[in-house]
N, C-alpha and C positions, 0 to 999 in steps of 0.2 A: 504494500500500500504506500507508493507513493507520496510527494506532497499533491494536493486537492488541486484539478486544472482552477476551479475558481479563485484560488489565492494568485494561482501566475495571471488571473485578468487582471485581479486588485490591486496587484503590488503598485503598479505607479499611483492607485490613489491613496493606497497603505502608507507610501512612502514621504507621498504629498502631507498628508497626517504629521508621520513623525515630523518632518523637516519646520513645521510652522512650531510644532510643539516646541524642536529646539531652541527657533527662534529666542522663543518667550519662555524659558526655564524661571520657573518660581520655588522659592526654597520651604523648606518644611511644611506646615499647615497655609501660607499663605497661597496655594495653589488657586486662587480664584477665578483665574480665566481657564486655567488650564480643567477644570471641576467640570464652568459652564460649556467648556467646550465638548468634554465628554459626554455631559449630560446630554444637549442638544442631539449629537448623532445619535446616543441611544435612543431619543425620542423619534427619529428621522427613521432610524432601521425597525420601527415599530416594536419597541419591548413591549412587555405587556405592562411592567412597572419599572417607575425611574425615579430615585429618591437620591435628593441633595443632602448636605448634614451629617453625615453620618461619620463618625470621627473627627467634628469640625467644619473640612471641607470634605470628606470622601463622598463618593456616589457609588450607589448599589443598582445595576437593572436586572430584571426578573426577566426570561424566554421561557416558554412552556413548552415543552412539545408536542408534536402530532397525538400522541397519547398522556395521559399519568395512570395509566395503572399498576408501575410499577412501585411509586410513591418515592420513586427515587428524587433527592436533590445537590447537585452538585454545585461548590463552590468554584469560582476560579478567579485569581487574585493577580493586579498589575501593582506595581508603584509609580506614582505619579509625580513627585519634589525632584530638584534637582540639587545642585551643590553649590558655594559660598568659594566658587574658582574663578579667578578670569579665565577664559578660554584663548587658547593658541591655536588652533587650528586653520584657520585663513579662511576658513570654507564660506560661501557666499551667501549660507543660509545659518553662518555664525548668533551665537546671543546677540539679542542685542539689548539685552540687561544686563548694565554697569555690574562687574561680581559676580556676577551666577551662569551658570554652568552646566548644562545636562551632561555631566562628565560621567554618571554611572549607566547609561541607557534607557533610562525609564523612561526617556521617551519615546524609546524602542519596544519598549514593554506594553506602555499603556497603546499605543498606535497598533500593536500586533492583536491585543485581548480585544481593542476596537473593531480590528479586522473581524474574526474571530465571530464576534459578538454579531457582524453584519451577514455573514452566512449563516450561524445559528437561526437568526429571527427570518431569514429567507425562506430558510430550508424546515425546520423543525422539525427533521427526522431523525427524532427519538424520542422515549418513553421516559418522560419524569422532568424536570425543571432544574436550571441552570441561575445559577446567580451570579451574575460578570462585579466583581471588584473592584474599584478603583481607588488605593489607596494614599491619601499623602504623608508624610514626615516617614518614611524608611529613613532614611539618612540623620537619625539619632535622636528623631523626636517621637517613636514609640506610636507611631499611627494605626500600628495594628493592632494594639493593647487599646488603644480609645474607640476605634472601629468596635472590639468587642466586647468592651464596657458601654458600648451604647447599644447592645442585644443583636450583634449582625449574624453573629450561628444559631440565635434563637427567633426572630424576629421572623426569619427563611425559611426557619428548619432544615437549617443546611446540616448534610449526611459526613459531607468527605470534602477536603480543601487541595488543591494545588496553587502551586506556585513557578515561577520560573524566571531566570536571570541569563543576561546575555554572561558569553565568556571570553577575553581574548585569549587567542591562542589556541584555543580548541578549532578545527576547522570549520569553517563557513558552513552552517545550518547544521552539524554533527550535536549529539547529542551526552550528557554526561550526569550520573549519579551516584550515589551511595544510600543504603537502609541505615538507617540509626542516628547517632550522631556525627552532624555535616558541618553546620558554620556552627561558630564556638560561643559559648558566654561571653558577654563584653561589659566587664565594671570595670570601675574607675575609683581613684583615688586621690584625696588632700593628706597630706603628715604636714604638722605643721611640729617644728622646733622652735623649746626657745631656752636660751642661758644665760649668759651675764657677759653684756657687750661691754670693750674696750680698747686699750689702745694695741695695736699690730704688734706691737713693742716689748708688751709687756703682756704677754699668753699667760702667767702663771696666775692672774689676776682676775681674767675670765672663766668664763665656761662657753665654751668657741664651740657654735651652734654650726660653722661650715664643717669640722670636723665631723662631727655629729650624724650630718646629714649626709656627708658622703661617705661614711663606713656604713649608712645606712642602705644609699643606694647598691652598693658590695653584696652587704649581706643579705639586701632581698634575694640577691641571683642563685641564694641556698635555697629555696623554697623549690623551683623546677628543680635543680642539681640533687639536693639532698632531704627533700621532704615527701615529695608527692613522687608516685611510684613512678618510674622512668618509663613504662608501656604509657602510661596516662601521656596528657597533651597539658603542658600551663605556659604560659608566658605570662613574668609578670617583666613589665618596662616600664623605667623612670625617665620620663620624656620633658621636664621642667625642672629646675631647679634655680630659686632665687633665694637671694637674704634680702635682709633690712638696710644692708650698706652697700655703696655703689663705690666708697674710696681703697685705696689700695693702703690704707693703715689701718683700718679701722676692724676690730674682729665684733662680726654685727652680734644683734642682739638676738636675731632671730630666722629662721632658715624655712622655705617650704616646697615641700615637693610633689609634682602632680604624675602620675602615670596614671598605666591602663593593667586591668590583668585579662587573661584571655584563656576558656578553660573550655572542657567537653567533657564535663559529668558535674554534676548539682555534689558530689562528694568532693573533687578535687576543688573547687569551686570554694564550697563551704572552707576546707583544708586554706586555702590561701591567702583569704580575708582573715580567719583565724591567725596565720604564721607573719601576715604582714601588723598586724597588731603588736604580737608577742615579738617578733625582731625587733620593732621600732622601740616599743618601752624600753625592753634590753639595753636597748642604746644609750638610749635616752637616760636611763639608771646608770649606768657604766661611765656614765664622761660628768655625770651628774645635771644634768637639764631637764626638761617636762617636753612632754609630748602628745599631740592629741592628734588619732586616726579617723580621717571623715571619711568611712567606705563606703561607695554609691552602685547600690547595684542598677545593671544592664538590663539588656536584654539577655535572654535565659538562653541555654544552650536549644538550636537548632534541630529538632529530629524525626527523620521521614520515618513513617510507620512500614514495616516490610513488606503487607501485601499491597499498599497503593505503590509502593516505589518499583517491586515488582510490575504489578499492571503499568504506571509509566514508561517504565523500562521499554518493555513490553511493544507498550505502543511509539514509543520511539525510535527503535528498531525498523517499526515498517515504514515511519514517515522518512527514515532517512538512510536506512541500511543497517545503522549500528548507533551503540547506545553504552559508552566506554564508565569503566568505573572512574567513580570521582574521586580525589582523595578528600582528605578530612579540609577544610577551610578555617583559620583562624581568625577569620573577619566576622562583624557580627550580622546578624539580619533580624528583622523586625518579624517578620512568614511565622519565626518561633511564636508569637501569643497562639496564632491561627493554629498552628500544629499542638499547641496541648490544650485546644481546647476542642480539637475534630481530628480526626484520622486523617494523613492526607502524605504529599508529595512533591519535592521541589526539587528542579530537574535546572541544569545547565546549559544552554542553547550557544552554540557556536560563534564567535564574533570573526573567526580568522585573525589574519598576523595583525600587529597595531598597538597602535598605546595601549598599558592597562587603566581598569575604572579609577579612575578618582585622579584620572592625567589631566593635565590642560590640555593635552594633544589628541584626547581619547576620542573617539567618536565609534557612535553605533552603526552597525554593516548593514545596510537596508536588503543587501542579496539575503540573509538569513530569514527577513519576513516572513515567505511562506512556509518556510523549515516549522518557523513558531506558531503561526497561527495552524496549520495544519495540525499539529501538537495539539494546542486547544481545540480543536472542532475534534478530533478524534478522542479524545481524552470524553467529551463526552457522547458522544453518536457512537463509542464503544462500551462505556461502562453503563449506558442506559441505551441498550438498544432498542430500535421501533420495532415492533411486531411485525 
């Protein structure tokens, strides 16, 4: 099975889609044109329902198909935000909003489920009901946790969720997964130090808060090395470090340091925010200063249930030939609320050679179009078949 001849008509209007999208990249919730615009065509391709609001700015449209007696209902989820980049690319359908960015493809994403979405409602050969997604804030504003704090798996009675993200590197419109856990937990962290600031001169008189902070940065890198079991996955990385003094005499009063930790089990996870507390006091006690740990948690570890990733696989395979395992991903994604709150499946879709996501130079492969949207229409005209 092929990808679908109707996606190779659509692709130049698929692609007409993304490229305006690009234009007009909006960041987190403030998606507003980008919402209406979704909204609009869902209303144009005849959904049966189309509701704004929902996580803020998200939209939800309803397709039924030629039957329900299976009482089947599937979800299928785009992101919509872009990023807080200038863009480099030169291309002539470049941003052209000052700082922002479609540097991760989402508007690759939402223009492909849009695709997707307009042969569903054409077509509606199949048995049970489809609920097309359209999310905003992936990119660190947790849009999928507000989506489903405002009832969107209960509202639908949605059964089973997918997801899907472009990939560079992987070959144009090829396809890529893994069962279990995929993209990783993403918290965050403030330590704040503090000792008794003084002259550069005279150390024996302080309690030198730079010292402090940098045996501290050292010894978090025990925590993967020598705490959490070495099969397991942790990074933790200290990515800021300032004090209180900017002169070259002065030993500050106070030091603070921001990282991220990145994990793939709710145990190793636990284990690390535990261990980065316990090193930091350590420290903190040992040079004799105070120390206080702001730990913020993420998004939660990532994980496709076996027998949807299975069926994805599955059907990824005939839209394109083949359907390569993924490896684990230490980056974080938002899809995690949708998956522990539905059974479901997130699949990697091919971008070919090119900048990676979050480049200035990144841009999305418009040839993979019909690779994805064939994906989505299969994904449901197979798991809820017509009579």
């Amino acid at each position: 099975m092929p990808v679908k001849n109707r996606f190779a008509e659509l692709q130049d209007e698929i692609t007409a889609w993304r490229r305006d999208l690009h234009e007009h990249p909006e960041i987190l919730y403030d998606t507003l044109r980008t919402s209406a615009v979704v909204a609009e065509k869902l209303q144009e391709f005849g959904c049966d329902e189309v509701v704004t609001g929902i996580g803020r700015t998200g939209v939800v449209g309803v397709i039924k198909g030629k039957a329900s007696g299976s009482g089947k209902v599937i979800g299928l989820r785009a992101d919509m935000d872009a990023l807080p980049i200038v863009e480099a690319t030169g291309l002539p359908y470049a941003s052209k909003t000052p700082g922002a960015m479609h540097a991760c493809g989402h508007d690759g994403h939402t223009a492909m489920l849009l695709g997707a979405a307009k042969y569903l409602a054409e077509t509606r050969n199949f048995d049970g009901t489809v609920v097309v997604i359209f999310q905003p804030a992936e990119e660190g504003g947790a849009g999928g946790k507000e989506m489903c704090d405002d009832g969107l798996m209960d509202r639908w009675g949605i059964q089973e969720v997918y997801g899907m993200h472009n990939w560079p590197g992987l070959p144009t419109g090829q396809f890529s997964i893994r069962p279990g856990a995929f993209f990783a937990g993403t918290d965050q962290f403030d330590i704040y130090f503090e000792g008794k600031g003084g002259h550069a001169a005279r150390p024996h008189e302080t309690v030198d808060t730079a010292v402090m902070a940098a045996q501290a940065v050292t010894a978090l890198q025990t925590i993967a090395s020598r705490n959490a079991d070495p099969v397991g996955q942790v990074v933790v990385s200290v990515t800021s470090f300032e004090t209180s003094s900017k002169a070259f005499n002065v030993i500050p009063q106070k030091a603070h340091l921001k990282g991220t930790v990145r994990t793939m089990s709710k145990e190793i996870r636990e284990l690390a925010e535990e261990r980065i507390k316990a090193i930091c006091a350590g420290v903190a006690a040992t040079y004799g200063g105070t120390v206080e740990v702001q730990y913020h948690p993420g998004y939660p570890v990532m994980a496709n249930t076996k027998e949807q990733t299975e069926f994805a696989a599955d059907v990824a395979r005939k839209v394109s030939g083949q359907c390569e395992d993924a490896p684990m991903v230490m980056g974080g994604e938002d899809f995690a609320f949708m998956l522990e709150e539905r059974p479901g499946a997130y699949i990697l879709l091919g971008n070919g050679p090119g900048a990676m996501v979050h480049h200035p130079e990144y841009n999305f492969n418009d040839e993979a179009i019909p690779a994805g949207c064939s994906w989505w229409a299969e994904i449901v005209e197979q798991r809820m078949p017509a009579a």
